[in-house]
ZAZAGU-145859 format. One record per atom (N, C-alpha, C): residue in three letters; z, x, y. Coordinates in pm, whole numbers, plus 50000, padded with zeros to 5 digits. Example, Ala and Ser with C-alpha at 12.3 -4.5 7.8 and 13.67 -1.06 7.14 Angstrom:
ALA507805131949431ALA507805123049550ALA507805132049670SER507085128549775SER507145136749894SER507875129050003
***
This chain:
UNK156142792282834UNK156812782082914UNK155752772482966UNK155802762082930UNK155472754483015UNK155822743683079UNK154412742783204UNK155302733283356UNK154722719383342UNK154072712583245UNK154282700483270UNK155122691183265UNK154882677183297UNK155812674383322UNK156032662983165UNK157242662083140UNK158012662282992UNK157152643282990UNK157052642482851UNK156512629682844UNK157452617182874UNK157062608382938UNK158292594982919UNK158812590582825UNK159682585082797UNK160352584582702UNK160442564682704UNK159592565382563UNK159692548582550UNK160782543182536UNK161362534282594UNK162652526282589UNK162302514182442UNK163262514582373UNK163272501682260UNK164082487482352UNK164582490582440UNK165362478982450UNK164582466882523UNK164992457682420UNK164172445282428UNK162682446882333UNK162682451582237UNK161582451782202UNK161932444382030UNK163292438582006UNK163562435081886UNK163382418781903UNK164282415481812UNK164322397181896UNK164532395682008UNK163752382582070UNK164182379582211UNK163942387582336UNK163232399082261UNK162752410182371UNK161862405282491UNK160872396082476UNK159872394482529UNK159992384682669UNK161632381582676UNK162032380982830UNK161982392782884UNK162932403282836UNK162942415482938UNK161402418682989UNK160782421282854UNK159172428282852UNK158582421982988UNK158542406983014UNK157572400183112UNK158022400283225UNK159622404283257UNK159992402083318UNK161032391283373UNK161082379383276UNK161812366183295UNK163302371483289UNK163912364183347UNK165292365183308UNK166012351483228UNK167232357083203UNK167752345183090UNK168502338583220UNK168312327783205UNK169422317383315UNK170482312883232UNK171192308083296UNK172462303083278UNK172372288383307UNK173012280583195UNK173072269083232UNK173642258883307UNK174552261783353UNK175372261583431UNK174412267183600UNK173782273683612UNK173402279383710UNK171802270883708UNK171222264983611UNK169972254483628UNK170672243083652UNK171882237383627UNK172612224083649UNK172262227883828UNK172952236283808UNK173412234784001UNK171962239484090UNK170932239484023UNK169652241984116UNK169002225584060UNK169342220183944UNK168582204983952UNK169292194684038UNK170792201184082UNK171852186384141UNK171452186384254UNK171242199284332UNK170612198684482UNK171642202884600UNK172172191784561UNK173262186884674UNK174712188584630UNK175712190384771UNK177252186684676UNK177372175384648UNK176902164184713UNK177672149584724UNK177232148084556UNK176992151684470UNK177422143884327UNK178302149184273UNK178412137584192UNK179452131584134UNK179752140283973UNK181122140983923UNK181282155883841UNK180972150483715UNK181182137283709UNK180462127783640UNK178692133783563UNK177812131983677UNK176452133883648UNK176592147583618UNK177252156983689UNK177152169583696UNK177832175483513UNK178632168783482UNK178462171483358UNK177662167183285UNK177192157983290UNK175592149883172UNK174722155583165UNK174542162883335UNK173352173283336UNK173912187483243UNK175072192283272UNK175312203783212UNK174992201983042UNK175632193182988UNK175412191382862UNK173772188882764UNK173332180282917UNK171732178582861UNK171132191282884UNK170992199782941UNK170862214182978UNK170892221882893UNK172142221982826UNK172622230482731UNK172312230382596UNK172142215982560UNK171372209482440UNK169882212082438UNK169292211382539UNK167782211982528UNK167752225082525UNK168392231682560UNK167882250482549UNK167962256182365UNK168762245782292UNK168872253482179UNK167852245782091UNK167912255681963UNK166472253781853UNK167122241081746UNK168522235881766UNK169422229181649UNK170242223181731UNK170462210881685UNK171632200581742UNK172362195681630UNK173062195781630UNK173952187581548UNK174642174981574UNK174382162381394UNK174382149381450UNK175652144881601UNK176922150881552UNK177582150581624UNK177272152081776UNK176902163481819UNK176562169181965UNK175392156881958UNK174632154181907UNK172962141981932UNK173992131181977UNK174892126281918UNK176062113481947UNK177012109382070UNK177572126682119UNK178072127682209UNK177102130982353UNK176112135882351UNK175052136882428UNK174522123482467UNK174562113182350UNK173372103882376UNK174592092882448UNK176122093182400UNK177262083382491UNK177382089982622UNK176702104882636UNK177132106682838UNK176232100882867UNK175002099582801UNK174032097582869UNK173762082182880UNK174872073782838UNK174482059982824UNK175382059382992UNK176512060382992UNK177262059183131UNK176582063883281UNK174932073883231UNK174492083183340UNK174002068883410UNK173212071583561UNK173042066983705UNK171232069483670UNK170282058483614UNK169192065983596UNK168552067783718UNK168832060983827UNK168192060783969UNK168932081884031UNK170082086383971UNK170272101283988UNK169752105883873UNK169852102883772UNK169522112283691UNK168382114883667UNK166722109183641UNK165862106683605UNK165692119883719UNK165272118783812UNK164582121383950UNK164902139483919UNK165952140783912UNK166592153083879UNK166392160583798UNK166492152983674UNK165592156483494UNK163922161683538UNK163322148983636UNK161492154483643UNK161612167383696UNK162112170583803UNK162642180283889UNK162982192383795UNK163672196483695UNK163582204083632UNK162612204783509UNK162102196783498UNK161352202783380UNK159542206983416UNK159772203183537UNK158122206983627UNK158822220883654UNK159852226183666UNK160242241683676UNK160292248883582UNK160862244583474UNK161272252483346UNK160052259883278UNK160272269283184UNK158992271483103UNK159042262382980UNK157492265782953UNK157642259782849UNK158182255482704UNK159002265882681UNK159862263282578UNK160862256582615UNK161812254982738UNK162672244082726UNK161892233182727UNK160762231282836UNK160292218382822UNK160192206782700UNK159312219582600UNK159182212182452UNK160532209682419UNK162092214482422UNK163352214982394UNK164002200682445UNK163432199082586UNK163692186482622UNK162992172582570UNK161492176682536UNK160832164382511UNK161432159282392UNK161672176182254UNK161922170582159UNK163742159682100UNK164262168882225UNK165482158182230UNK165652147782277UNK164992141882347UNK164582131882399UNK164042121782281UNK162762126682213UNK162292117682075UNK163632116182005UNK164582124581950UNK165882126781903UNK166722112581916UNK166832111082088UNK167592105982155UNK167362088282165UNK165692092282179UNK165262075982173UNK165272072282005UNK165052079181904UNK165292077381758UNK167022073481726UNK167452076781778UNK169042078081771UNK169572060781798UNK169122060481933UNK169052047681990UNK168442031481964UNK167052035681912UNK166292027381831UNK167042022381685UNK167012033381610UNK167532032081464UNK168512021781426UNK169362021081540UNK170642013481527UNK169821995181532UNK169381994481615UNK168701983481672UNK168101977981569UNK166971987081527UNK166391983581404UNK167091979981265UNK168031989381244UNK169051986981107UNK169651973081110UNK170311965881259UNK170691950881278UNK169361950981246UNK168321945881308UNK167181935281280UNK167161938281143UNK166991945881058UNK166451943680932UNK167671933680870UNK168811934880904UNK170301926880849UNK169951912680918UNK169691913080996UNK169251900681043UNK167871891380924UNK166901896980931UNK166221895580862UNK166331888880745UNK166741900480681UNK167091901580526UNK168541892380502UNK169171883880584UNK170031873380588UNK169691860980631UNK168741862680710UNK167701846480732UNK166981843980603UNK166351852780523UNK165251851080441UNK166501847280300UNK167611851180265UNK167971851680190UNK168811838480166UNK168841829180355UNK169671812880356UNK167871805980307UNK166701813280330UNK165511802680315UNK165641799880166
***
């Protein structure tokens, strides 16, 4: 018989994909629950409070689709940049770094999205002046 004492017993959980929140300790947030720590306050508007939810939700994932890039980039044309901006710095000086990069890279996305159009007239423009010379 013996009295020592029985070895611990390694736990697997979290040690497959995605494990390496539990491991460090981080927890997974909710997006919905980072909206309502970047808004601050009640007094806004459900308005912003959805632009944020959606921009939130978009920047956390690895894939957007053109659609969601389209509908993301029309809330975000109606947003308040004097609320929104201030709010956006505000979370992403919190976040780790993987949303951060999530946000920057939707953002390039967003200003590409926006640009492209602009550019596609000028070249029609262009290429219709040169073609009355």
């Amino acid at each position: 018989i013996s009295f020592a004492s029985p070895q611990p017993r390694v736990s697997r959980v979290g040690q497959g994909m995605g494990g390496a929140c539990f491991r460090s300790g981080a927890s997974v947030i909710d997006p919905a629950s980072e909206v309502s720590r970047i808004l601050g306050g009640p007094d806004v508007s459900p308005e912003l409070k959805a632009q944020l939810n959606l921009l939130v939700k978009v920047a956390g994932r690895s894939s957007i689709s053109e659609t969601e890039l389209r509908a993301l980039f029309d809330s975000l044309l109606d947003a308040c940049p004097d609320e929104l901006c201030p709010r956006l710095v505000n979370w992403f000086a919190e976040v780790p770094q993987k949303k951060r990069t999530g946000l920057v890279t939707l953002m390039q996305r967003l200003i590409s999205h926006a640009v492209q159009a602009k550019v596609a007239a000028a070249q029609k423009i262009v290429s219709s002046d040169s073609a009355e010379s």
